[in-house]
N, C-alpha and C positions, 0 to 999 in steps of 0.2 A: 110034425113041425119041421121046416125047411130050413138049414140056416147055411150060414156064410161064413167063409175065413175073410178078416181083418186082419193085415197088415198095421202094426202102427210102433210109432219110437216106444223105445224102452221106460223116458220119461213119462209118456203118457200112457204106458201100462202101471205106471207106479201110481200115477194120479188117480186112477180109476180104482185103482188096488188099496189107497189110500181111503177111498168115498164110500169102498162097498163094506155093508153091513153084513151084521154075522149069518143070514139066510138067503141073501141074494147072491144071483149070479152075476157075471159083469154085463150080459144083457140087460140085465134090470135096472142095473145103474147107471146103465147110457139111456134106458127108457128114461129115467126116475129124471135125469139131467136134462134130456133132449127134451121134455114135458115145459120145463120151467119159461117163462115168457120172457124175455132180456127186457129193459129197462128202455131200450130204445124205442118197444113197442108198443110203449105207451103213449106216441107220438097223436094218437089217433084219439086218444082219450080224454088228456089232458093238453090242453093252448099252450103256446109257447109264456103268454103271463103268470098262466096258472104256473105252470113250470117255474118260474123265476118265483113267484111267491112261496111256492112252495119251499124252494132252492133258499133261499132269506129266511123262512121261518125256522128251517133245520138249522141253518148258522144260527141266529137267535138262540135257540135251545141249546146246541156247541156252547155258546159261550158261556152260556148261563150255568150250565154243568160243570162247566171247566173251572168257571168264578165259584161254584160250589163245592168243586175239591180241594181248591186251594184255601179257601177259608177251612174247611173241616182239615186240613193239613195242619194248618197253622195252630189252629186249637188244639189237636192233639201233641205237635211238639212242645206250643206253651204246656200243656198240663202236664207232659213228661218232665220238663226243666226245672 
């Protein structure tokens, strides 16, 4: 197997350093990363509407979770008081 020296900043050996699991190399982890599809690339998949609805239904549920910890909050400080 042929490899290569990389050069790279200190912080981004620490990122890498941070990611890699207990049997991987840091090759593997720039594989494991460099694999993953960005969110941009989904341009081709999903329509710019689809995108927005989608984009509204995740706020929808945002709130709805949000409106659902703060009542479970309040109940629980009512029943401590």
């Amino acid at each position: 197997m042929a490899t290569k020296s990389v050069t790279i900043k200190e912080s981004a050996y620490e990122i890498l350093k941070s990611r890699k699991e207990n049997n991987e190399s840091f090759s593997d982890v720039i594989e494991r990363i460099a694999r993953r599809r960005p969110l941009t690339d989904l341009n081709d998949v999903v329509s710019k509407s689809e995108g927005e609805n989608i984009a509204e239904e995740v706020e929808k549920v945002r709130e709805e979770m949000e409106e659902e910890l703060e009542n479970r909050s309040k109940r629980i400080s009512d029943a401590v008081e």
